[in-house]
C-alpha positions in Angstrom: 21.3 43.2 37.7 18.2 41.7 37.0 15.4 42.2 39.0 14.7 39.9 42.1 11.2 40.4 42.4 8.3 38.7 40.4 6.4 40.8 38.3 3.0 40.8 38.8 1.4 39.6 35.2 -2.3 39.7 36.6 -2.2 43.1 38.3 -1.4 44.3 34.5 -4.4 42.4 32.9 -6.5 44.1 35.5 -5.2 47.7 34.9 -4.5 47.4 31.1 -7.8 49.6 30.1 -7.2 52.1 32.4 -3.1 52.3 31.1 -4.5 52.8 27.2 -7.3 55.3 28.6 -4.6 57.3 30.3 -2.1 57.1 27.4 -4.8 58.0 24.7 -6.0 61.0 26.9 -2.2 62.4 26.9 -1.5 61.7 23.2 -4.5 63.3 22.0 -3.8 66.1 24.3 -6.9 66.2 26.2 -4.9 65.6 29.9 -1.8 67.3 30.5 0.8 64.8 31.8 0.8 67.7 35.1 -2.7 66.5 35.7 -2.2 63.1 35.6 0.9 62.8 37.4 -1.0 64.9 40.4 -3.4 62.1 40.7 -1.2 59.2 40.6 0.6 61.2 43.5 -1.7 62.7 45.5 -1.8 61.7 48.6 -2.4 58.1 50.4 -1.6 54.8 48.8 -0.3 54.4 45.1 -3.4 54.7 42.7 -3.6 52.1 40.9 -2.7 52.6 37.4 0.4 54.1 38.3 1.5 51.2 40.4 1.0 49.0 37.0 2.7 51.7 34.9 6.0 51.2 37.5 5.4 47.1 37.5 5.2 47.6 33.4 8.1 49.9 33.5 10.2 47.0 35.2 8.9 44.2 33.3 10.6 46.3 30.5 13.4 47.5 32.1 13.8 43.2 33.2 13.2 42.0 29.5 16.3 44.6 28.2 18.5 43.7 30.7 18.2 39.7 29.7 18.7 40.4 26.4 21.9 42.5 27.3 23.1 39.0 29.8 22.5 36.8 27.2 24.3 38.6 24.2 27.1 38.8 27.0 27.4 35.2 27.1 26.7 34.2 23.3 29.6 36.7 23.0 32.5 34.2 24.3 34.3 32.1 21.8 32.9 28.6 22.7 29.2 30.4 21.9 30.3 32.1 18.8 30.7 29.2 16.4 28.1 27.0 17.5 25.1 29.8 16.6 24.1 30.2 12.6 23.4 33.3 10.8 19.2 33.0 11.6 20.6 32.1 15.6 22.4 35.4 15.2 19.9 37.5 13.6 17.0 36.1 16.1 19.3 37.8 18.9 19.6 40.5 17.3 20.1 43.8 19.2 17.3 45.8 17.1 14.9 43.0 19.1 14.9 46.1 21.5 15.9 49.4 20.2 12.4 50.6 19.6 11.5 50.9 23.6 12.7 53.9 24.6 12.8 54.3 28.9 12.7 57.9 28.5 10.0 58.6 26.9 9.3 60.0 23.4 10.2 63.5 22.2 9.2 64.5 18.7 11.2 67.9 17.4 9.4 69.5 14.6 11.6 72.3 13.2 9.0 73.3 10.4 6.5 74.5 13.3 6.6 77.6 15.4 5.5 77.5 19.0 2.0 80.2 19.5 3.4 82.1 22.3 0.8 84.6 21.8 1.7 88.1 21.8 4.5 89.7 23.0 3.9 91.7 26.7 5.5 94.4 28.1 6.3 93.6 31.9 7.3 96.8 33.8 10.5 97.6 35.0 12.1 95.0 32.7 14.7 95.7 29.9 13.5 95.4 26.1 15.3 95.1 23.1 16.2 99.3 22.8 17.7 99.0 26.6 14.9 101.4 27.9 12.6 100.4 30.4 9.3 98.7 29.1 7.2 101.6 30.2 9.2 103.9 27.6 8.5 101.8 24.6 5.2 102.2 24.7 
């Protein structure tokens, strides 16, 4: 179902600096997303940014869903003949599939995590089945 309420176009003009600041800071790794998320939820009325982030989120979420409705109804058989090949291809599915709702989550295989060394925590099991004190 499509959403019933009006998104607010203006409240993301006014926020949209403070929506790239935040996104930069997380890509380049100097916030953790812990960090911000503790701010946008801290206590008292929505902050901001992350009310636009939510009003963006459905404005998305909105434009998808319309897509999906009207490939629905170009779908039935009195639609089907009357669009071209450039009427198909302009309603193409792939209009959409690079927004992702869930986030991106890059795998690289090639690249070990640094967990740091390996510590000994007492009265826990190691690989030889003695205790951790008697590997040392």
């Amino acid at each position: 179902m499509l959403s019933s309420k009006t998104i607010d176009w203006e409240l993301i003009r006014q926020q949209y600096d403070q929506i790239v600041n935040y996104t930069t800071a997380l890509r380049l790794g100097t916030a953790e997303a812990e960090q911000v998320m503790r701010r946008f939820t801290r206590g008292g009325p929505k902050h901001p940014t992350y009310r636009v982030i939510e009003e963006l989120g459905r404005a998305v979420r909105t434009a998808l869903l319309a897509l999906h409705l009207l490939q629905e109804v170009l779908a039935e058989p009195k639609w089907v003949d009357r669009l071209g090949d450039a009427d198909r291809r302009a309603l193409s599915p792939l209009f959409g599939t690079h927004v992702n709702p869930y986030g991106r989550f890059e795998l690289d295989m090639s690249n070990r995590l640094d967990l740091g060394p390996a510590v000994a925590i007492p009265g826990r099991r190691t690989n030889g089945g003695r205790p951790a004190a008697e590997n040392r």
